[in-house]
C-alpha positions in Angstrom: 146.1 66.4 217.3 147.1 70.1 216.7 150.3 71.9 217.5 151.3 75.0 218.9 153.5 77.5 217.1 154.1 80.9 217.7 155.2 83.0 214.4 158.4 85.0 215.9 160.0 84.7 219.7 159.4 88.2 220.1 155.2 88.1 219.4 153.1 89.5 222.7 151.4 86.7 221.9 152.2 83.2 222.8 151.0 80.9 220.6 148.4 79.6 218.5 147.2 76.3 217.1 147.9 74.5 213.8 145.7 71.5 212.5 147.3 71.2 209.1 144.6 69.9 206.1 148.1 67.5 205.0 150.2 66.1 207.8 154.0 65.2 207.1 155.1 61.6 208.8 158.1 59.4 208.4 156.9 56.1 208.2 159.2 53.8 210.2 159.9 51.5 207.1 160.3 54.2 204.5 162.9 56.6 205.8 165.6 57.5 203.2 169.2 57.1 204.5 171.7 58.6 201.7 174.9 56.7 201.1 176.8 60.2 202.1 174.6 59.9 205.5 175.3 56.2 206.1 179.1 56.6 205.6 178.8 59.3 208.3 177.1 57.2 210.7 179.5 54.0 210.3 182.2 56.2 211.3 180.8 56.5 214.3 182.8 59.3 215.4 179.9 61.0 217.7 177.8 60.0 220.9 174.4 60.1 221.2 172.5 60.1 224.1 168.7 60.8 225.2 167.4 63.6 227.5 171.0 64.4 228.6 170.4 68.1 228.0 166.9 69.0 226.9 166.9 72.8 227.9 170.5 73.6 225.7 168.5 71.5 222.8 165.5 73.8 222.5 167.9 76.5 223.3 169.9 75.7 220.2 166.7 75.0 218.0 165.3 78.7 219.0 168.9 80.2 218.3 169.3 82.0 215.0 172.9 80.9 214.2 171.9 77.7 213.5 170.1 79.0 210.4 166.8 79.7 212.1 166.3 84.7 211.4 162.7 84.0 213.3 161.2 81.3 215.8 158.1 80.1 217.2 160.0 78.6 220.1 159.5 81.6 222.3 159.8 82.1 226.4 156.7 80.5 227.3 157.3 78.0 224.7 160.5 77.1 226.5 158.9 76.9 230.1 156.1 74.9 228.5 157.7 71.8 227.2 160.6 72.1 230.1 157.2 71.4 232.3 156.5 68.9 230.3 160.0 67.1 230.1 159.8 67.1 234.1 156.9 65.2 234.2 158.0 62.7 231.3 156.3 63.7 228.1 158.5 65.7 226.3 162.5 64.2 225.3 165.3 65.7 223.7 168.0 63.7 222.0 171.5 65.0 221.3 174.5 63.9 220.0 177.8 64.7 220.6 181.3 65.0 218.9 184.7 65.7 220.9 181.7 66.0 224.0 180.6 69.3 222.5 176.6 69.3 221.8 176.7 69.6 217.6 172.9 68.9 217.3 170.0 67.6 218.6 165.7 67.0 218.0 163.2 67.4 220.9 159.7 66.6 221.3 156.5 64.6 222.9 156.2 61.3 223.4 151.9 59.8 224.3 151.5 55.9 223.8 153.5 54.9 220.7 153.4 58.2 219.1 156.3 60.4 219.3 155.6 64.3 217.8 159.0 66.2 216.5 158.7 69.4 217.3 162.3 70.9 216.0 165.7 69.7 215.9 169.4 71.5 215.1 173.0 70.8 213.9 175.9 72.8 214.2 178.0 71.0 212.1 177.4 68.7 209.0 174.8 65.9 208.9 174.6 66.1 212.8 171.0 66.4 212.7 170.4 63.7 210.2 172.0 61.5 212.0 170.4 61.7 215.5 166.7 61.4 213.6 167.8 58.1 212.2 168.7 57.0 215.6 165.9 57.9 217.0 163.7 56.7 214.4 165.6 53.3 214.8 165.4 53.1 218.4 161.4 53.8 218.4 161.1 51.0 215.8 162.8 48.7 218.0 160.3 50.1 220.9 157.3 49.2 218.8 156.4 52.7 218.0 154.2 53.2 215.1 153.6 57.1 214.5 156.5 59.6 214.0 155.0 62.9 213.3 156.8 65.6 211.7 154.2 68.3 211.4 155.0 70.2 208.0 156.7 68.6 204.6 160.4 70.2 204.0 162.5 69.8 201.7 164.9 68.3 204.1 162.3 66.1 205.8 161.9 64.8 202.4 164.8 63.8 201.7 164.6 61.9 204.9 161.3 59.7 203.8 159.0 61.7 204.8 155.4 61.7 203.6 151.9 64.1 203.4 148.5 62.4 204.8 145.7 63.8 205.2 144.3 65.6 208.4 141.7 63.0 208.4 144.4 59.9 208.1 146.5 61.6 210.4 143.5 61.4 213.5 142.5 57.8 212.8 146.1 56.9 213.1 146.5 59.1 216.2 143.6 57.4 217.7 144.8 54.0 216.9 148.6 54.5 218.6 147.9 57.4 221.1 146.2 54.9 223.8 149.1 51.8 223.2 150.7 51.4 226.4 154.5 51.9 225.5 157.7 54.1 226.8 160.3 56.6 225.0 163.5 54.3 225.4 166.6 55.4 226.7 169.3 56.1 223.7 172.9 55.4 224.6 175.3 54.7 221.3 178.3 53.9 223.4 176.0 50.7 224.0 176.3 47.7 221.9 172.8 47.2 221.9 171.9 50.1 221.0 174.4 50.6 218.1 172.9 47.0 216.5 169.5 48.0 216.9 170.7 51.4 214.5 172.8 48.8 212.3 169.8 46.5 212.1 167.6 49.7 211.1 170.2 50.8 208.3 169.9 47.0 207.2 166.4 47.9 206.5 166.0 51.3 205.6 166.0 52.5 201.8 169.6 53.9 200.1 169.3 56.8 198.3 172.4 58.3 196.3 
């Protein structure tokens, strides 16, 4: 599956598409969870919640103060993937500290896929820690492809892995068709904290 970037908000035009010769994945049972980062998330001192306020999350992740000088999330962009959160497809996750939004990740969910498109954190760690929830909460839903598009440095440092173009497609095809649902992410609920304690349980440490 390709992607659609655009290389700055401000281009007349709105965006092409990517099909990258190495693809960057998390692999559920590989993701890296530093002790710094674990310590953070035990204090559990934020709220996270799903789809709660997908339009102020790409917002954020197109917004230059949280680090980003030029974005492909432009206008159309926006109106593209707020289409496609109306009709179920694409979900934002956010978390929450003193109720203010501090960070967040958005992106499209097809079978038991989910595609990342960008996430954002105002303060520290925030964005670290709503990817591990999410990750944990699609390994309890049976997912079995998280796709982050490009390797970073922070990715990385999260678990994150290159395939190749031609790995990536026969793993698309294999998940893309399961029948399966983004779940609904609520911390304040017990169940949902255990499944993220469970995931830590079984995640790798890293110092």
């Amino acid at each position: 599956m390709v992607f659609s970037q655009c290389q700055i908000a401000e281009m007349t035009i709105v965006f092409f598409f990517v099909n990258p010769e190495k693809r960057a994945i998390i692999p559920f049972s590989k993701a890296h969870v530093s002790r710094s980062l674990r310590r953070s998330i035990i204090k559990k001192n934020f709220e996270i919640k799903s789809n709660k306020d997908f339009n102020q999350v790409i917002l954020s992740c197109a917004d230059p103060k949280f680090g980003r000088q030029d974005t492909w999330i432009n206008n159309s962009i926006k109106e593209v993937f707020n289409t496609l959160h109306e009709s179920g497809y694409a979900h934002s996750v956010e978390i929450y500290l003193n109720k203010s939004l501090v960070g967040g990740i958005y992106g499209i969910s097809i079978g038991s896929v989910f595609f990342a498109e960008s996430m954002f954190s105002a303060v520290k760690n925030a964005s670290k820690i709503v990817l591990i929830f999410l990750l944990a909460k699609l390994n309890a839903s049976k997912f079995k492809l998280f796709d982050v598009q490009f390797m970073t440095p922070h990715l990385a440092s999260m678990g994150a892995i290159e395939i190749s173009k031609n790995k990536f497609s026969q793993l698309l095809n294999l998940h893309i068709k399961e029948k399966n649902h983004f779940p609904y992410i609520n911390s304040s609920k017990i169940e949902d904290w255990n499944i993220l304690l469970n995931y830590l349980q079984e995640t790798k440490e890293i110092s």
